[in-house]
C-alpha positions as CSV (number, residue, x, y, z in Angstrom):
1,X,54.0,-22.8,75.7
2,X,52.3,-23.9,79.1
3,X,54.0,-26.9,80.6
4,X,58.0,-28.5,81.6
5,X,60.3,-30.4,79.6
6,X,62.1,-32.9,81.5
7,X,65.1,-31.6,80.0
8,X,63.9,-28.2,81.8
9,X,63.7,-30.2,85.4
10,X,67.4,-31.7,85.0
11,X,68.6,-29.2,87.9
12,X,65.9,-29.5,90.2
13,X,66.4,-32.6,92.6
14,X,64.8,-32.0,95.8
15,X,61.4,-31.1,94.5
16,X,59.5,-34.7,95.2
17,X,62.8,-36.1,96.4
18,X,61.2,-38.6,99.4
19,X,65.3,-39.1,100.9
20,X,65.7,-35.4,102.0
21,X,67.9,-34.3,104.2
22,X,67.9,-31.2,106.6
23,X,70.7,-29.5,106.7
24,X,71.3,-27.8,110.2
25,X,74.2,-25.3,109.5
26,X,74.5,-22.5,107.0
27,X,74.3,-24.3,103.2
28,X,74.4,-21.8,100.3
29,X,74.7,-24.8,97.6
30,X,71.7,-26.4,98.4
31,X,70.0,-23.2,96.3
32,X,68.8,-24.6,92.9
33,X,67.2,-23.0,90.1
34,X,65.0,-23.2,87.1
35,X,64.6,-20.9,84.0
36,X,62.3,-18.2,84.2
37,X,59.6,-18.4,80.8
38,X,58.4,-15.5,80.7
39,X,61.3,-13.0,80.6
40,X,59.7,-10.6,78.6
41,X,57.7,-9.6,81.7
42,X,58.0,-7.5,84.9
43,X,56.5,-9.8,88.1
44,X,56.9,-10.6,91.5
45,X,57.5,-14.0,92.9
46,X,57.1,-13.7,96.5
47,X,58.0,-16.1,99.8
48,X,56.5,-15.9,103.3
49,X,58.4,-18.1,105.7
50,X,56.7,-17.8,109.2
51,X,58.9,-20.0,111.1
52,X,62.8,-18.7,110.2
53,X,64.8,-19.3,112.9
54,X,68.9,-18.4,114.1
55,X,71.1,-18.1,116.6
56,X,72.4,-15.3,118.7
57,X,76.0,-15.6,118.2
58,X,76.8,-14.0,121.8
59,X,74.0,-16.0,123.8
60,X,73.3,-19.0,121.3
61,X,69.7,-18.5,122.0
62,X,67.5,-19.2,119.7
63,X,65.7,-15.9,117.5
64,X,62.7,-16.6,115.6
65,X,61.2,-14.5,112.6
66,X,59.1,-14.2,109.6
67,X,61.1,-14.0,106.2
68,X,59.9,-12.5,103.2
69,X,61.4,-12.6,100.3
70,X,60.0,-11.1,97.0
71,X,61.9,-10.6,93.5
72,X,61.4,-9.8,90.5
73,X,63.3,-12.8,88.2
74,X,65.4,-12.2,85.4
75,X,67.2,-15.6,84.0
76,X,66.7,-17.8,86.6
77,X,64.5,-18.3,89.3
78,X,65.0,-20.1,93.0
79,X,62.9,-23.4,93.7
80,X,61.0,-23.3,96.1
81,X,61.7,-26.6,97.8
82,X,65.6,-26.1,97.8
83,X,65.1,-22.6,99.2
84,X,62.9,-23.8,102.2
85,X,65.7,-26.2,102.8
86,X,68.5,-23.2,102.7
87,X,66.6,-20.8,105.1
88,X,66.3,-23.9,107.3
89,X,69.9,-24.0,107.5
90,X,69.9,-21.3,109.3
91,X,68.5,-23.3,112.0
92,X,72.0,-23.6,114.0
93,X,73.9,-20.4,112.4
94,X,74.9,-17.8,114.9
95,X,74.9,-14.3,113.9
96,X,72.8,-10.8,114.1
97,X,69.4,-10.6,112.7
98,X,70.7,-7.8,109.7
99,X,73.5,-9.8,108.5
100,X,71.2,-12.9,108.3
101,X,68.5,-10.8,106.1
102,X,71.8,-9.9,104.0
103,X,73.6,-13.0,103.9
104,X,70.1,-14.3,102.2
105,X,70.0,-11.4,99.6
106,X,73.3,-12.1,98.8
107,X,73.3,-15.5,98.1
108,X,70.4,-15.3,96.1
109,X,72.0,-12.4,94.1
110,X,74.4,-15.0,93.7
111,X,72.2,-17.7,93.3
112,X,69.7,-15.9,90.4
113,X,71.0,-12.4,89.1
114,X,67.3,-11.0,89.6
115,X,66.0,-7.9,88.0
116,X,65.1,-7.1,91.5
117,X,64.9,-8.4,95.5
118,X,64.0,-7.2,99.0
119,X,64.6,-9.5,102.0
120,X,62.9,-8.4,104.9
121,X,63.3,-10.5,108.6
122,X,60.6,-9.2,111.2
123,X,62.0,-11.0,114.4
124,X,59.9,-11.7,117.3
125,X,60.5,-9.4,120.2
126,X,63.7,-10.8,122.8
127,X,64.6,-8.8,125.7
128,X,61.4,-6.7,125.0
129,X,62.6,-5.5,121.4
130,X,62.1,-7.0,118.2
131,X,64.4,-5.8,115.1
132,X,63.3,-5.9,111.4
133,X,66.2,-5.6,109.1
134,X,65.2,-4.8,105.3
135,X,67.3,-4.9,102.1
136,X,66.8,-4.7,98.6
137,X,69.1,-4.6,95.7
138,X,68.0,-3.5,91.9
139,X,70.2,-4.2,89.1
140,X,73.2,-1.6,88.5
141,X,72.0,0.8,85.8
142,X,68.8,-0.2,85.3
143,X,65.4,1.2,86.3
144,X,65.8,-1.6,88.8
145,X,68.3,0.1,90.4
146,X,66.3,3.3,90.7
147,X,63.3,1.4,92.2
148,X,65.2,-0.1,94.8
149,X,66.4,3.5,95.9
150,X,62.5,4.4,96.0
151,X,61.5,1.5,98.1
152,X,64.4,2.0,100.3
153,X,63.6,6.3,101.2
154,X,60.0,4.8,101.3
155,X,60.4,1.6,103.3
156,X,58.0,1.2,106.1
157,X,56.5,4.7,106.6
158,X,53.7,3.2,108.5
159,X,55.2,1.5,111.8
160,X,53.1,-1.1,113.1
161,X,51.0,-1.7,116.1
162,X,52.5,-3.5,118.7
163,X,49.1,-6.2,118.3
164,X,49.7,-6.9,114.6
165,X,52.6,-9.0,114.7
């Protein structure tokens, strides 16, 4: 069955919503969800954010990074809109680039109960370093579980180029 019953769009209310707000510190409940149709399947929804940005919570300066964010759904699945607004609360939250990248996984854990997820920050350089924290998660028990063990022993074999960020 191709299409949405409004019944189906209840829960979504910031998708098309012309009053929204930006929320500038760290806002978990702004997640919402939808139900994922086609749970009979194995797929990957992914998210590229190019323009995540934190705090420093020694220096308050400002650290910038791309986010991405792919899972594979069980249930539920994130909304886009509502998770662009979440990341973007961010904007004035202090703390270290890896617990950021983990905070996220979490509350989308949380949020979705996905089959699988990887959240992976690469932060542009500061101080003449830059730091990429990744972290996946595959549900307990599962083959799920077993690939994110893979992923993780295999997880950027290939470092980059310092001219391809």
């Amino acid at each position: 069955m191709a299409g949405r019953k409004d019944e189906e769009l209840k829960d979504i209310t910031l998708l098309g919503n012309q009053g929204t707000k930006y929320l500038f510190e760290y806002s978990p409940e702004i997640l919402e969800t939808f139900e994922n149709k086609h749970p009979y399947r194995d797929y990957f929804v992914k998210f590229n954010t190019p323009e995540f940005t934190s705090l420093c919570p020694i220096t308050g300066q400002p650290d910038f990074a791309s986010i991405y964010i792919s899972y594979i759904p069980d249930k539920l699945m994130v909304e886009s809109k509502s998770l662009k607004l979440y990341l973007f609360s961010f904007r004035n939250h202090g703390d270290f680039h890896e617990d950021c990248m983990n905070i996220i996984m979490n509350d989308l854990i949380k949020l979705m109960e996905p089959r699988y997820i990887e959240v992976w920050g690469k932060f542009t350089p500061r101080g003449g370093i830059s730091i990429d924290p990744y972290t996946n998660y595959g549900k307990p028990g599962t083959k799920y579980e077993e690939m994110a063990d893979y992923r993780m022993m295999n997880h950027d074999m290939y470092p980059e180029k310092v001219d391809n960020r």
